[in-house]
Residue, then its C-alpha position, 0 to 999 in steps of 0.5 A: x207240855x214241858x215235862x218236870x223233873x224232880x232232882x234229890x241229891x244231898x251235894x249241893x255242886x250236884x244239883x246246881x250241875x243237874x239244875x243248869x243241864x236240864x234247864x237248859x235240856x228244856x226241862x222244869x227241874x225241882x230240886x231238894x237235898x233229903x229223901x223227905x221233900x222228894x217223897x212229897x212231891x212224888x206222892x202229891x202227883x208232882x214230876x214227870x220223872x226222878x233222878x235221884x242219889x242213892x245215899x241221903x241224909x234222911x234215907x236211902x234211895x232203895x227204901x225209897x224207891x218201893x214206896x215210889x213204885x207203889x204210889x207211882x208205877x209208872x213215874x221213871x226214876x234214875x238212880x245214881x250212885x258213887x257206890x259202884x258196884x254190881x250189886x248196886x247197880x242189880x239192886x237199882x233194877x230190882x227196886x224198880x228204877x229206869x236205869x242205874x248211873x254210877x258217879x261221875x256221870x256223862x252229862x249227855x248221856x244223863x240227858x239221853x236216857x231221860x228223854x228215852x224214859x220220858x218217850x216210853x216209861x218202863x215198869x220193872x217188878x221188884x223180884x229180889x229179895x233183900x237177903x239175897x243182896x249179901x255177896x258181891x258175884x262181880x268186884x271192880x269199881x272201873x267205868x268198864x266193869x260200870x257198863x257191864x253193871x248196866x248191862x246185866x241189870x238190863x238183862x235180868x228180867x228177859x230170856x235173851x240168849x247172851x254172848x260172853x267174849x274175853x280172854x281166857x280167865x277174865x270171868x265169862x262163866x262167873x259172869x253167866x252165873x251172876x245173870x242166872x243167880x240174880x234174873x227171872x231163872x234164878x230158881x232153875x238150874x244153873x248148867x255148864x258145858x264146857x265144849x274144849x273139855x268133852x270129845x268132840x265124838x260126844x258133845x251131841x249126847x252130852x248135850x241133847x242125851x241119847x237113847x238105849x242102843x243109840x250107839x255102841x256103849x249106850x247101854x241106858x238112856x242118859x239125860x243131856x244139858x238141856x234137859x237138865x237144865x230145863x227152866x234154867x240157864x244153859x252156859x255154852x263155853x268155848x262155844x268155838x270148838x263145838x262141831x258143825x253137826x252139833x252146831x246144826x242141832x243147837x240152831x234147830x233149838x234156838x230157831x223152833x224151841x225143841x230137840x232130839x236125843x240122839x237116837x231119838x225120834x220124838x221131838x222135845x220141847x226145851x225152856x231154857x235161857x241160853x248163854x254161850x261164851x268164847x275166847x275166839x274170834x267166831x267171825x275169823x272162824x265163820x271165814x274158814x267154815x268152822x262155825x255157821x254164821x246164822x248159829x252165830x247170830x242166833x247167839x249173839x243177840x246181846x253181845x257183852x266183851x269183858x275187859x282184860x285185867x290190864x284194861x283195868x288195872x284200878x280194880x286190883x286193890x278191890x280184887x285183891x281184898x276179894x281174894x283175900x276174904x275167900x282165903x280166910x274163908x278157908x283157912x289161909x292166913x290174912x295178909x297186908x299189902x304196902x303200896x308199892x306191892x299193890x304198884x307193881x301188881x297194877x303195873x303187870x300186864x296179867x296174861x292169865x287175867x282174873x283167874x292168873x291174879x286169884x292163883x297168886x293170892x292163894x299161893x301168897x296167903x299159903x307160902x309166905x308167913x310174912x304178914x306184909x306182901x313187899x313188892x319184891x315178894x310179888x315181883x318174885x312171883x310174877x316172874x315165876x309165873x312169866x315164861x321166858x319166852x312163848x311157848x312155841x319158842x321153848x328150848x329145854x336147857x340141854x340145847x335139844x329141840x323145841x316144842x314147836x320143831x319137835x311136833x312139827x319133825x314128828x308131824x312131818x313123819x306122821x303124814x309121810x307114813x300115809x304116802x300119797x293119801x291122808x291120816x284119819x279126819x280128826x286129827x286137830x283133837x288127837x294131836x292135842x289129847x296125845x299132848x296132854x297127857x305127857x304134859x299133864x304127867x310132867x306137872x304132877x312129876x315136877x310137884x311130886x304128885x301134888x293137884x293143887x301145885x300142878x293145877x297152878x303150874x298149868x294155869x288150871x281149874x284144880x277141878x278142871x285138873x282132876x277131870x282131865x287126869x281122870x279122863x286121860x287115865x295119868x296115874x297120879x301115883x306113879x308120877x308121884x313115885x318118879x320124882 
């Protein structure tokens, strides 16, 4: 039997398009233009499936579709929208649609999706409640931040474990966050773990806790991520720079569901939704035997790469008004950007991404008493923000060596001083920890011990700053008193 499929949409060029494509798909389409005849043809048993805008003259899709599912709770309904954003496309799942397309839309893909509904019908349970649709986690309106909608709202009523991949500042744990914020945990706790951030020595404890006596210093038992994050969300950045031994623990979790403390003995059972992210390529890593290759597959269950900036560069003006009310927010003035301002941020290429566009606005809210933002004043700043030349190729301006030569003299010293043998293991992280901390003090030297200022010099979290300086032990004071 032909299945019917019932179209409500108030552009009428809209309904012809779909009326010809699914005709010709091999459907019975009914078509109307209000929400009003929909619902009575929905509720008189009429339709195999409905596609449906969301914004119509006499009411919207959303206030609809609760009546649909009740009448109806397995009738699919397709949503669409030329309101894209995230939580439109959150808002269609939660409401009980199939699935969410924003405008304009793939005629094939359209076609595509409702012959899957039709084969197998889906019922999804309205969780969220409407006071929690303020806010907007995820901004952009571009067709690769629509696919990441999409996929999100697929993913919001299961437990799969996720894999973030994307430059460094392209949003992975603001990302993860959204998934917890607005799924079946959002009523458990949300935990982060940093794996480049913690010594490599104590990424096991940080993570499973440890016991009394575990080790030298572990005067009492502490509680790990796990266990803090039971019955939430654990988000595993820098998933790349975790250790093999921790590796191997993580994949017991994954494959039976438990775990040990360090120290300990009794195994313990763990309910937590998984979600890890990095901005290396594992597969290069699992080539040279640094990461486990059934761990990664373990973790890459659903796969989700975020866009650079640059790749869409037509979310910048919406990004730019985000940034701007978080501003205002605290306190900082509100500015106006002319268009050639805005024209010259599209045209950058945003190394630093999401988070290099959102240190701009705060330093353009905070510095500039101008009311408008001229792109001279952007293009002031972005080169600011633009080393002269990467950072394994700068010279300091008195001619002595660069920072790649000067490590690579003192490295060459270092390993000579063992002869015939070789250093300590570890020495990848030491080498680095010993490179923080003069780089870490010559920024708050420079911004005459100013955070905020450092934190931006360094391309840094300000939180992030405070617990590398409170880590490495710099003192704050002193670098503050040498400027």
């Amino acid at each position: 039997m032909t299945a019917t499929i019932l179209v409500a949409d108030d552009d009428a060029a809209i309904r012809t398009v779909l009326n010809q494509a699914l005709t010709r798909a091999g459907y019975d389409v009914r078509i109307t233009s209000n929400a009003a005849t929909l619902w009575r043809w929905v509720s008189a048993g009429e339709g195999d499936l409905v596609v449906t805008d969301v914004v119509m003259p006499d009411e919207n899709a959303f206030d609809l579709l609760p009546r649909i599912k009740k009448a109806r709770p397995d009738l699919p309904v397709l949503v669409m929208s030329a309101q894209n954003t995230f939580m439109t496309a959150i808002k269609a799942s939660e409401k009980g649609a199939y699935d969410y397309l924003p405008k304009p839309f793939d005629l094939t893909e359209l076609i595509a999706i409702i012959g899957r509904a039709l084969a197998e019908p889906k019922k999804k349970p309205a969780r969220l409640d409407d006071d929690t649709q303020d806010g907007m986690p995820l901004v952009g309106r571009s067709a690769a931040m629509q696919e990441i909608y999409r996929v999100l709202a697929r993913l919001m009523q299961t437990d799969l474990t996720l894999m973030i991949t994307g430059e460094s500042g392209t949003g992975k744990e603001l990302v993860a966050r959204a998934l917890h914020d607005y799924g079946k945990r959002r009523n458990g706790p949300f935990v982060a773990i940093n794996m480049a951030a913690i010594p490599r020595d104590l990424i096991e404890s940080e993570l499973f806790g440890h016991e009394k006596g575990a080790f030298t210093g572990a005067q009492s038992r502490s509680t790990g991520r796990f266990e803090q994050a039971e019955g939430g969300t654990l988000f595993l950045d820098e998933i790349g720079d975790m250790p093999m031994d921790a590796q191997t623990r993580l994949l017991r979790v994954l494959q039976q569901g438990e775990y040990t403390t360090v120290g300990g003995r009794t195994p313990i059972r763990t309910d937590v939704r998984i979600v890890a992210a990095t901005n290396k390529d594992l597969k290069q890593l699992i080539n040279q035997g640094l990461f486990r290759e059934d761990l990664y597959y373990r973790l890459n269950v659903v796969p989700l790469r975020l866009p650079p900036l640059r790749d869409r560069a037509e979310d910048i003006p919406d990004l730019v008004r985000h940034f701007m009310q978080m501003g205002e927010k605290e306190g900082l003035d509100v500015k106006r950007f002319d268009n050639e301002a805005l024209d010259a941020m599209k045209a950058y290429a945003w190394p630093g991404n999401v988070r290099e566009l959102e240190n701009l606005m705060r330093r353009l809210m905070a510095l500039y008493p101008q009311d408008v933002i001229t792109r001279e004043i952007v293009e002031a700043e972005l080169r600011s923000d633009t080393p002269d030349s990467p950072i394994d190729k700068m010279t300091p301006r008195n001619g002595s060596l660069t920072i790649a030569q000067a490590v690579e003299e003192n490295m060459r010293s270092y390993f000579a001083g063992f002869g015939e043998g070789l250093p300590p293991s570890g020495l990848y992280d030491r080498v680095l920890r010993e490179m923080e901390y003069p780089l870490i003090l010559a920024a708050l030297t420079a911004t005459r011990g100013n955070q905020i200022k450092a934190a931006d010099l360094l391309g840094l979290n300000r939180n992030t700053l405070r617990k590398k300086i409170r880590e490495l032990g710099v003192s704050v004071y002193r670098s503050s008193r040498s400027a």
